[in-house]
C-alpha positions, 0 to 999 in steps of 0.5 A, a space after each residue: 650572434 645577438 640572442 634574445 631570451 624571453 623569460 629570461 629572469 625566470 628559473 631557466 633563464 637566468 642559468 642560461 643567461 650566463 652561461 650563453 655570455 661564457 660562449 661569447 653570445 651578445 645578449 638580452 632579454 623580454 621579460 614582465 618581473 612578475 617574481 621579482 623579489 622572489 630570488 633563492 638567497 640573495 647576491 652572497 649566495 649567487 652573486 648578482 644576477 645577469 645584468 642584461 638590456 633588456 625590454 619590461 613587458 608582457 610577452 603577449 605585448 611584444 612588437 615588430 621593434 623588440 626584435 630589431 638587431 636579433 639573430 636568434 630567439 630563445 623562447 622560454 617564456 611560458 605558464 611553465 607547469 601544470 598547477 598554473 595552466 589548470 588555474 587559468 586554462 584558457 590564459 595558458 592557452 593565450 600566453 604559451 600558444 597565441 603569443 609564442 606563435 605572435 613571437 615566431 612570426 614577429 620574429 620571422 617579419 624582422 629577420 631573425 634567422 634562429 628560433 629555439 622553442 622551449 617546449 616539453 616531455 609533457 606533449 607525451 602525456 600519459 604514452 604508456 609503458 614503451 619509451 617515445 621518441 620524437 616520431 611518436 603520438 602526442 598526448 597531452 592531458 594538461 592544457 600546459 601540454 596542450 599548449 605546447 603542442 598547438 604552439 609547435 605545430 603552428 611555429 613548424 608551418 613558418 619554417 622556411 629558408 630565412 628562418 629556422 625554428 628548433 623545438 627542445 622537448 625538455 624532460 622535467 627540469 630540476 637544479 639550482 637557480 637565482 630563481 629557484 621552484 619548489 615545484 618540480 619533482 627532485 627540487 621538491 623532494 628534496 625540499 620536503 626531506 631537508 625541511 622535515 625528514 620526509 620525503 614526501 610523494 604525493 601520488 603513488 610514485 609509479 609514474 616515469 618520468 626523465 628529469 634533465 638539469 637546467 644547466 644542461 637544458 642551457 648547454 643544449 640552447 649553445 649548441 643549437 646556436 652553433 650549429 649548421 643551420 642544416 641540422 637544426 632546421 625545423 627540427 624537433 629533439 627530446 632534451 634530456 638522458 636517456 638513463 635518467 628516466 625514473 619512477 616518481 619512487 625512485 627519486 624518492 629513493 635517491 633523495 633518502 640516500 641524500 638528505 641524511 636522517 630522511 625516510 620517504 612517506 605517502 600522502 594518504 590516499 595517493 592516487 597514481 599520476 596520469 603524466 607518465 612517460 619514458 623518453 628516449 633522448 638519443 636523437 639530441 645525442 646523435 645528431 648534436 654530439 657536441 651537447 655533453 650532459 653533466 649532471 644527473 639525478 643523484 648529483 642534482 639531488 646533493 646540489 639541492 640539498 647542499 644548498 637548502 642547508 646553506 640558506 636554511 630554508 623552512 617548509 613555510 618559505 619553500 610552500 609559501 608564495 615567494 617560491 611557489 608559482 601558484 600561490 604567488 599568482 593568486 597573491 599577487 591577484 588578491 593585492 591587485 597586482 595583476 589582473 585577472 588575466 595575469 596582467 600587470 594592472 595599471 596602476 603598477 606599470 
């Protein structure tokens, strides 16, 4: 089977690259390299990243050609957090909702019979205190929320018998990568406590949230992909544990336990955090046993930590621009390299 990943040399993609090689999946990639030259350590530490053919482009320019050969898409590619999607709203909107769906439907009119939309636990929004299941009221309160929710409901509507979309709600991802972020929540912490001795929480550290690993998130693309077509047609499954469902605090906690001589600390004046969801993931479980979650929050904190030790990362290096999404866009606007729409401007093409 040919796959075709979109983000691929993003912070899921290339731990997902490989691990689709390991399974004897032929595969390539779309991706603009917008963060090129911002990969954690360098090839003594990872070994060299995924060498895969590949199209250089931005996901809002795909064509009918891209998708000539493909079996199967797994679309990564997104504004993936929050602190990006309240910079340029309406620019989250058009990458993450109208291209994703432009993706479906080229990928749809060239034939390709699998369509794996990576979407997330934040559709959920602030769903109080009972846990959500695939059944219940979407909430969204961030456009990259939003995003995803308008982008599944359309990509839903072209389901039919030669094309199967599949829709992975993934809980907050966390974990080690060639293209590490610093801002997720365990990544985070983790980053704070091994740089400074503090773990630091910036809200209250009430809200719940599931956090799933990304080599796990990865495992689940493999499984989909070998499934009958049956039990993944338009189908959508909460991606994650359901056991690993925690208050921000509690990470906060496992992380102390982790990084020696750390203590946790507040922001003053931290505020809670509306983003608050329980997930329950046993519908993946159920209908996919195949898919065997590895890691949870305690090991993936010990892999972060064993890491940063290694590398010696600094507070400047993890809050600065080569690993923090959001400053890197605002620096790479500045420097002209991309325009005010998130373009690569002319003259760097």
């Amino acid at each position: 089977m040919h796959v075709l990943v979109t983000g691929h040399k993003g912070y899921i993609g290339t731990v997902a690259v490989p691990i689709l090689q390991a399974q004897g999946f032929k595969v390539s990639g779309i991706d603009n390299d917008l963060f090129e030259g911002c990969n954690f350590g360098d090839a003594s530490f990872y070994g060299n990243l995924p060498d895969i053919p590949y199209v250089r482009k931005d996901i809002r320019d795909v064509e009918l050609s891209d998708f000539k050969g493909i079996d199967a898409v797994v679309h990564l590619c997104a504004l993936s957090n929050d602190p990006l999607g309240n910079l340029k709203p309406e620019i989250t909107f058009e990458i993450n909702y109208e291209a994703s769906v432009r993706v479906a439907k080229l990928a749809k009119q060239a034939g390709v019979q699998r369509f794996i939309f990576m979407s997330s636990c934040s559709v959920y929004g602030a769903a109080g205190a009972d846990m959500v299941t695939e059944e219940s009221e979407l909430n969204p309160v961030t456009p990259y929320g939003v995003s995803k929710v308008k982008a599944e409901k359309e990509i839903t509507e072209l389901a039919d018998e030669s094309f199967s979309p599949t829709f992975l709600r993934s809980a907050t991802a966390y974990g080690l990568s060639p293209m590490l972020r610093f801002d997720i929540v365990l990544n985070n912490l983790v980053a704070w406590a091994y740089t400074t001795g503090v773990v630091l929480l910036k809200s209250d550290g009430m809200a719940l949230r599931p956090i799933v690993h990304i080599e796990d998130i990865s495992q689940a693309y493999v499984t989909v992909l070998n499934s009958p077509v049956d039990l993944i047609h338009n189908q959508v499954f909460n991606l994650g544990i359901t056991e690993e469902n925690y208050r921000i605090r509690e990470l906060a906690e496992i992380t102390r336990d982790t990084v020696p001589n750390s203590r946790v600390e507040f922001v003053k004046g931290a505020e809670p955090d509306t983003r608050s969801y329980g997930v329950d993931f046993s519908k993946i479980h159920k209908i996919l046993p195949e898919f065997k979650s590895k890691w949870n929050a305690r090991l993936g904190a010990k892999q972060l930590y064993e890491a940063f030790k290694k590398i010696g990362v600094t507070v400047d290096e993890f809050e600065g621009p080569r690993y923090r999404r959001i400053t890197h866009f605002e620096n790479s606007i500045k420097s002209g390299l991309l325009d005010k729409t998130l373009r690569r401007s002319k003259q760097t093409t």
